[in-house]
C-alpha positions in Angstrom: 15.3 -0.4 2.3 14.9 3.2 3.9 11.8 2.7 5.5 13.1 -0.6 6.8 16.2 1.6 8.6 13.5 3.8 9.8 11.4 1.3 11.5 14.2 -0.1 12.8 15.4 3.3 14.0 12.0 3.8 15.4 11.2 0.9 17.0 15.3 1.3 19.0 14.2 4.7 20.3 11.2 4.0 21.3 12.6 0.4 23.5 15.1 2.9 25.3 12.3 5.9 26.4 10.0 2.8 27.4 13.2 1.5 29.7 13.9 5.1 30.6 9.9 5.8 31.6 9.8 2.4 33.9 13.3 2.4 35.4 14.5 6.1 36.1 11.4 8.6 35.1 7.7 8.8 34.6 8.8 12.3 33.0 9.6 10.1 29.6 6.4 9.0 29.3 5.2 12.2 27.5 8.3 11.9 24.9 7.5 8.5 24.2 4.0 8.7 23.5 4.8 11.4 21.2 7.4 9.0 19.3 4.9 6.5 19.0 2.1 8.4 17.4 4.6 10.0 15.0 5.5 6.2 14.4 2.1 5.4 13.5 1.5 7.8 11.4 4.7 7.1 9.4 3.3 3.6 9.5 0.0 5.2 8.2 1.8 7.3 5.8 4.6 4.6 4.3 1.2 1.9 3.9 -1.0 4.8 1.8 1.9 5.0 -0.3 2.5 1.2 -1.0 -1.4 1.1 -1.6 -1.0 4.1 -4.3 1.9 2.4 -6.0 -0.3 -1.0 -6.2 -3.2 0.9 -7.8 -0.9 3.1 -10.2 0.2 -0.2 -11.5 -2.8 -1.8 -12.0 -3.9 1.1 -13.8 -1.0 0.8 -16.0 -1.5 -2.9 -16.9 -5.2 -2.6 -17.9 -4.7 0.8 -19.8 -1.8 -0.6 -21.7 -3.7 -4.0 -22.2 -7.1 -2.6 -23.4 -6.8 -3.6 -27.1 -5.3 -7.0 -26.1 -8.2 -9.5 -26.7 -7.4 -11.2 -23.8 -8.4 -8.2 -21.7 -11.4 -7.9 -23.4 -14.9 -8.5 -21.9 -17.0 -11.5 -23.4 -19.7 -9.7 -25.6 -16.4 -7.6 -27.4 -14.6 -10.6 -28.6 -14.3 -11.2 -32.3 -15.8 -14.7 -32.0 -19.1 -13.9 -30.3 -19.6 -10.8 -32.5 -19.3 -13.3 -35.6 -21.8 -15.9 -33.8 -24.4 -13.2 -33.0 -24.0 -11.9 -36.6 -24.7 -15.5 -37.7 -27.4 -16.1 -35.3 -29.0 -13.0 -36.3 -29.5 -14.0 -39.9 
C-alpha cells in the first residue's frame, strides 16, 4: 500500500511541473527531469525488492520441502531405488 501512495504521489507532482514547464516556465524543466529519474529509480528500487522477496520464498519452499518425496528428483525415489536393486540381481 505505501509504495502505491508513493506512485501516486509521484506521478501528481510530476503532472503539475510538466503543466508548470509548458504553460508558465521552461525553468521547471530541470526540476522535473530530476523527479522523474528519482521516480525511476524508486521504480528500479521497489521492482529489485519484489524480485528478492519472490526468490527468498522460493528458497524457503524447496529448503523446507527437500525430504518430501514429492520434491524429490526421479533417480532418489524409493520406488526406482527398489527396481534398480531388483534389476541389478
Amino acid at each position: 500500500m505505501k509504495d502505491i501512495i508513493t506512485r501516486f504521489l509521484f506521478i501528481i507532482i510530476l503532472n503539475i511541473l510538466i503543466y508548470s514547464t509548458l504553460s508558465l516556465n521552461i525553468n521547471f524543466i530541470y526540476l522535473t527531469i530530476n523527479l522523474f529519474i528519482i521516480f525511476l529509480l524508486y521504480e528500479i528500487h521497489v521492482f529489485k525488492r519484489i524480485i528478492n522477496e519472490k526468490l527468498d520464498e522460493l528458497k524457503k519452499i524447496t529448503d523446507s520441502n527437500v525430504s518430501d518425496i514429492n520434491y524429490l528428483p526421479a533417480s532418489e525415489h524409493p520406488i526406482i531405488k527398489a527396481a534398480k536393486k531388483r534389476f541389478k540381481n
